[in-house]
N, C-alpha and C positions, 0 to 999 in steps of 0.2 A: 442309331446305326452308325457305324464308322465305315470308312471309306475299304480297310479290308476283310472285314464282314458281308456276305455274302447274305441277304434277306428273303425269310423265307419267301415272300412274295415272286422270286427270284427264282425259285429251284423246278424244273419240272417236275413233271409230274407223269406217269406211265400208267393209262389206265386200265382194266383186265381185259379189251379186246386186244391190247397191244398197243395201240396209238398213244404217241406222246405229245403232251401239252406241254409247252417251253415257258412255261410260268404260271401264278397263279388267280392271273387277273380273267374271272368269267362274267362277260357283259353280260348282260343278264337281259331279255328281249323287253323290250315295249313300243306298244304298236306304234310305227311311222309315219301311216296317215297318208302315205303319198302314191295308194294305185288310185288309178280311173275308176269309172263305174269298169272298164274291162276288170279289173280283177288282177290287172297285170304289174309286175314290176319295172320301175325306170329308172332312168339315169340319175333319178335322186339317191337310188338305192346305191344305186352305184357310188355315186361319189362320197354317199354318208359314210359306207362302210370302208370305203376306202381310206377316208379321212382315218375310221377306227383302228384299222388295219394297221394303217402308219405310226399310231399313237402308241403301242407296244403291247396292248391288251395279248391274251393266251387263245384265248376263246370266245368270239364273238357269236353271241344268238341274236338269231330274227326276232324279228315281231313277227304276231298271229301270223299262220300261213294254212289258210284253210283247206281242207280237203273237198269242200264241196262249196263252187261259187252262189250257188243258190241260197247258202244258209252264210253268214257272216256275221261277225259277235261286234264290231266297231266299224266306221266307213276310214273307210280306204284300205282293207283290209288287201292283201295279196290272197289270189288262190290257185292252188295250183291242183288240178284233177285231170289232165293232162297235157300232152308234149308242147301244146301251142306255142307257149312263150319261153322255149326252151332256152333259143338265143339269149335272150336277154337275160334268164337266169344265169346263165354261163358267165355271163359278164358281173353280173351283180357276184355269184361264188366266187370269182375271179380275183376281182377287187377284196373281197372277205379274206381271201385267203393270202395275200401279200405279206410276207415278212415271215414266214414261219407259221404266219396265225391259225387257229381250226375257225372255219366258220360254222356253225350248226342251223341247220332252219327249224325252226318251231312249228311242229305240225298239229293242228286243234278242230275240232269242231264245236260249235258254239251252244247245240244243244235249246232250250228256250231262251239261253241269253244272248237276243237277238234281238235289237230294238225295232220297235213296231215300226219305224219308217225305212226299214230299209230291208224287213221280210216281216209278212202279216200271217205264214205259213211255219212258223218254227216248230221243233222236235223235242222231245224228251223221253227219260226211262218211262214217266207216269206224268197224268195230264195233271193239271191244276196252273194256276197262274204265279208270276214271280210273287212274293211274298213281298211286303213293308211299303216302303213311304213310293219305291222305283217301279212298283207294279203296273202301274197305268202306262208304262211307257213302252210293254213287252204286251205280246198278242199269246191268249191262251193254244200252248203248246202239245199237238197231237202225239198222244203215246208210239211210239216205235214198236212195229212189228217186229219178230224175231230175223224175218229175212230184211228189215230194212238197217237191225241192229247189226247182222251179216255185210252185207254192203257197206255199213261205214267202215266197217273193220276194215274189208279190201281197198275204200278209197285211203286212208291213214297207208296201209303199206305199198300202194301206189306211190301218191305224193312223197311218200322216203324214198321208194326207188326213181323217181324222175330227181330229184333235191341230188340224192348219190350220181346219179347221170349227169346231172348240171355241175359237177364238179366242190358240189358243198361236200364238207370232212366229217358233217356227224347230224343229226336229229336232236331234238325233242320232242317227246309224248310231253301237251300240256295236260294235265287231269288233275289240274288245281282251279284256284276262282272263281267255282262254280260254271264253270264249261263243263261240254257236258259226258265227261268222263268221268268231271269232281260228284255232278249230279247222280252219276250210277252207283258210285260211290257212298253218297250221304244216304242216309236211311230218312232223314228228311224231305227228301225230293223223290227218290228211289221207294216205290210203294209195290214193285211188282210179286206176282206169286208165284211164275216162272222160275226158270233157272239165273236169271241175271235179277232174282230179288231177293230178300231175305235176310240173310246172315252173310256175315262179311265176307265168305268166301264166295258166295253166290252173286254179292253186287261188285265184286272185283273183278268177277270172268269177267264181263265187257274190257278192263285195262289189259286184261293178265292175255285175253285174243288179240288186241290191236299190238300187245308189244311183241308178243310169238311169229305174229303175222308181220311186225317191220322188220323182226332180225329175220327170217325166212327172205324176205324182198332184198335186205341189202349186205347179207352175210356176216360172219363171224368176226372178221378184222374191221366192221366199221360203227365207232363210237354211235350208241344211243342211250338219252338220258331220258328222264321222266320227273318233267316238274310235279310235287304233292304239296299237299297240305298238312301241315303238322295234324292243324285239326278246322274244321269250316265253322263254329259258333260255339261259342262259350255256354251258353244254356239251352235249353230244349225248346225243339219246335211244337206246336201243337197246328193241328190238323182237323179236319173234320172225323176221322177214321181214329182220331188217337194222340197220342205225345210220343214223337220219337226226339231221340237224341241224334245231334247233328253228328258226322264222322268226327272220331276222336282220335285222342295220342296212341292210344294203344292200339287202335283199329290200323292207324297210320303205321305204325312200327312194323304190325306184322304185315302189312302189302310193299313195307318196303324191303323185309325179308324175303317171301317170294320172289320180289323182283333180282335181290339178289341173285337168288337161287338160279333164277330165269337168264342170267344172265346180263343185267344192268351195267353199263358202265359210270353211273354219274347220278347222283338224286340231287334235284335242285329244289331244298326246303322253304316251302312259302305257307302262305297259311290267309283263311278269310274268304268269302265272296263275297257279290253284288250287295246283297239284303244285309249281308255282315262285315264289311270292309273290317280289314285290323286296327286301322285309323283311321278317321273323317277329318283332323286338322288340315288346313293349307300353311299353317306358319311357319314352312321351311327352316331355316338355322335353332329357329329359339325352341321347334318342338323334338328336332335333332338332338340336340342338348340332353334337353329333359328324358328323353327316352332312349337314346345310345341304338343298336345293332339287334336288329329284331332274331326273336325265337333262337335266341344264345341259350335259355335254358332249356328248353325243346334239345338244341344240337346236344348241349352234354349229355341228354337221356341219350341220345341214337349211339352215342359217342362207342358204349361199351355194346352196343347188341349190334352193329354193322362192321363190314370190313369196306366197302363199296366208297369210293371216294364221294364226298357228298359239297356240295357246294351251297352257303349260307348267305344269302340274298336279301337285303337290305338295312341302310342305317352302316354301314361304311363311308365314313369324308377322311377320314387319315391311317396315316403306315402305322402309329401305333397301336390302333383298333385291330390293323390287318393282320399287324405281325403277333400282337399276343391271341388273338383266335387260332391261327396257326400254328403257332407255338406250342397250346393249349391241345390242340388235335382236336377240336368240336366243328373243326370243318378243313376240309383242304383244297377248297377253292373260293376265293372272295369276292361272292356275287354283287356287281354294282351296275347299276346304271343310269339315272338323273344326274349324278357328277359326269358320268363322263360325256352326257350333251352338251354340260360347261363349259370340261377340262378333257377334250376329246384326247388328249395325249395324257395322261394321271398315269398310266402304269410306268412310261415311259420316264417321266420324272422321278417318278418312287423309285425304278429299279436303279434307272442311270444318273441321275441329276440325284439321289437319296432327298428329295424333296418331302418334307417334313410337317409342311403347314395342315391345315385341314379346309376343306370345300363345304361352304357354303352355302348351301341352297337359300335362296331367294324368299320373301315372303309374297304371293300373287296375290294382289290385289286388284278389283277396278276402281278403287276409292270411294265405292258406294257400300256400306256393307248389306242391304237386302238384295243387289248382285250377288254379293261375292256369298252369300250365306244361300243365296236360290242354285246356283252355279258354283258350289265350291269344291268338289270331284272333278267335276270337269273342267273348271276351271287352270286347274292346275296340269293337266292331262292337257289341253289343248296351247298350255305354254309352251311345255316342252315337245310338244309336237309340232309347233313355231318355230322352234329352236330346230329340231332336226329337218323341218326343211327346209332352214338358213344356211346347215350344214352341207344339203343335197344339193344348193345352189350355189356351191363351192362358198357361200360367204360365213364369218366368223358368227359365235353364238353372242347374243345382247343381253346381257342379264338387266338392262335398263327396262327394257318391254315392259308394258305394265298389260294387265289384266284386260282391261279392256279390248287392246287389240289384239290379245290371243285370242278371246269369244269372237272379234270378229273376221278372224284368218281363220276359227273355224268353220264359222257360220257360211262364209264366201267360199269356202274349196268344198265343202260337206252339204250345205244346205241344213232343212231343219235337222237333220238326222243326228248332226254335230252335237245337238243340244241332248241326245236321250242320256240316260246313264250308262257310264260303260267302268268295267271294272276297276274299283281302288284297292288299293292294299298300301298307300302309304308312299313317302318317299324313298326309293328305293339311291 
């Protein structure tokens, strides 16, 4: 890039409700870790995003922001089902919003991916237990009524409307990771005979009402996205009832045509759950390397069947991964976020400083390896959740930390809970 070249990274962008994003840096959410057992946000939030805010990013998303405090996918999750904590939202959107910035909140429900120690009562499309090696850690999840599947629906368009009242710029619908929208979603978890089972049109109503029901809650002119899955497992599940195939490319294509249709302003493509993460390494930089910018060939398929601006989330450390994806048109927003707990100012360098090098993520270890191979999900997950509330306590991030004392900053703010599985998909 030369100094009077203008990078695409650089250019906004206007999405179809109208609203403009002043660049193309989109943080991409992961959980913060920093409410109480209240469920509430603080001044961690506050100052983390703040920090962000100033850093130059376009678009900053929350972490998990649950619809219902009863049911939560990770501890310390934020939830918001109604006005209580309004204040403090205000402040937290406030801060997000500094500079220009959109802030988005990420609105989710967790579905049976909810670790036994911190709900023994979880919910799902269809009963059975999580599936693979993380099973033992989840409590068997009771089927959803049709009026209880109604009710989530209204809590999601609730929590958008309080998030638009508190002064945040936009949503997300999560219904990737195997939450449990992804759940209604897959034909692997999704067993009903109902109308929200079936065939893909039928296990999509539950998305295709919560998204109807948030643009109804917060109108025409206000951005809302919907994180998906390219596709949730590479091979077939088998069942007691059967062999289904997990949601695929093609499954995913056409719900993200609907959602077009419906009105979408934004798909943030991810891909993988709990039972099937997309990655299980922790060797940060060296598996970086080796594996470059996830589901690049996934974005070229969507590339010619969408108009909907789509943003392409993780395996970004440099401007020149950023600027040839966008170049390319396989994505038009550069979803990242483990670099930016490092390099909480990265867009800011890239646009203004045309800083050029590449981020490095860390390799975590505790120097034991039947730690770090017992705890290597989480292990990495409660680093950079160290990190960001070194960020929230206004202090700089330590790439020094070692493994160790991330397990045991989680163990001490979380309790056992810290330890269950909670969702990977990879360095992001």
């Amino acid at each position: 890039m030369t100094d009077n070249h203008v990078p695409n990274v650089a250019t906004p962008l206007t999405l179809p409700c109208g609203a403009t994003v002043k660049n193309r840096f989109y943080k991409s959410a992961m959980n913060e870790a920093m409410a109480g057992r209240d469920c509430a946000p603080t001044e961690r939030h506050v100052r983390l995003y703040r920090t962000w805010a100033d850093g130059g990013a376009g678009v900053l998303v929350t972490g998990n922001v649950m619809v219902d405090r009863t049911q939560l996918g990770e501890p310390g999750n934020v939830a918001v089902e109604d006005e209580r904590d309004l204040g403090m939202l205000r402040r937290w959107a406030e801060a997000g919003t500094r500079n220009g910035t959109h802030c988005w909140m990420q609105i989710n429900h967790p579905g049976r991916q909810s670790p036994i120690t911190i709900n023994r009562h979880p919910y799902a499309p269809s009963g059975g237990r999580l599936e693979g090696e993380y099973g033992r850690f989840f409590a068997e999840p009771t089927e959803l009524t049709v009026g209880q599947i109604r009710d989530i629906v209204r809590r999601f368009a609730n929590t958008a409307r309080i998030a638009k009242k508190a002064g945040f710029t936009g949503v997300e619908i999560h219904a990737a990771h195997g939450y449990l929208i992804n759940q209604f979603l897959s034909p692997a978890d999704n067993r009903r005979t109902d109308e929200y089972g079936g065939d893909i049109e039928y296990r999509a109503r539950f998305l295709f009402e919560v998204f109807d029901a948030v643009r109804e809650a917060v109108g025409p002119a206000f951005p809302i996205a919907v994180k998906l899955n390219s596709s949730d497992v590479p091979i077939t599940v088998k069942t007691g009832d059967g062999v289904f195939a997990g949601f695929d490319e093609t499954e995913s294509i056409w719900v993200m045509k609907q959602l077009e249709r419906r009105g979408v302003d934004l798909i943030d493509i991810s891909g993988g759950t709990l039972e099937k993460p997309v990655i299980q390494t922790t060797s940060g930089a060296i598996e970086d390397r080796r594996r470059g910018v996830y589901f690049t060939e996934f974005a070229r398929r969507v590339k010619g069947e969408l108009t909907v601006p789509v943003a392409l989330t993780g395996g970004f450390r440099n401007a020149r991964d950023m600027e040839r994806a966008l170049g390319e048109g396989i994505t038009q927003m550069i979803g990242i976020a483990r670099p930016l707990v490092l390099v909480p100012d990265l867009p800011a360098r890239i646009i203004r400083d045309r800083w050029d090098g590449t981020v490095d993520l860390p390799w975590v270890t505790t120097g034991l390896k039947a730690l770090d191979k017992a705890f290597g999900g989480i292990l990495v997950i409660s680093w950079f959740e160290l990190q960001m509330n070194r960020l929230g306590r206004g202090r700089k991030p330590n790439p020094r930390i070692g493994g160790m004392r991330a397990l045991l900053f989680a163990i001490g703010k979380h309790g056992p809970a810290a330890l269950a599985p909670r969702r990977r998909k990879g360095h992001q």
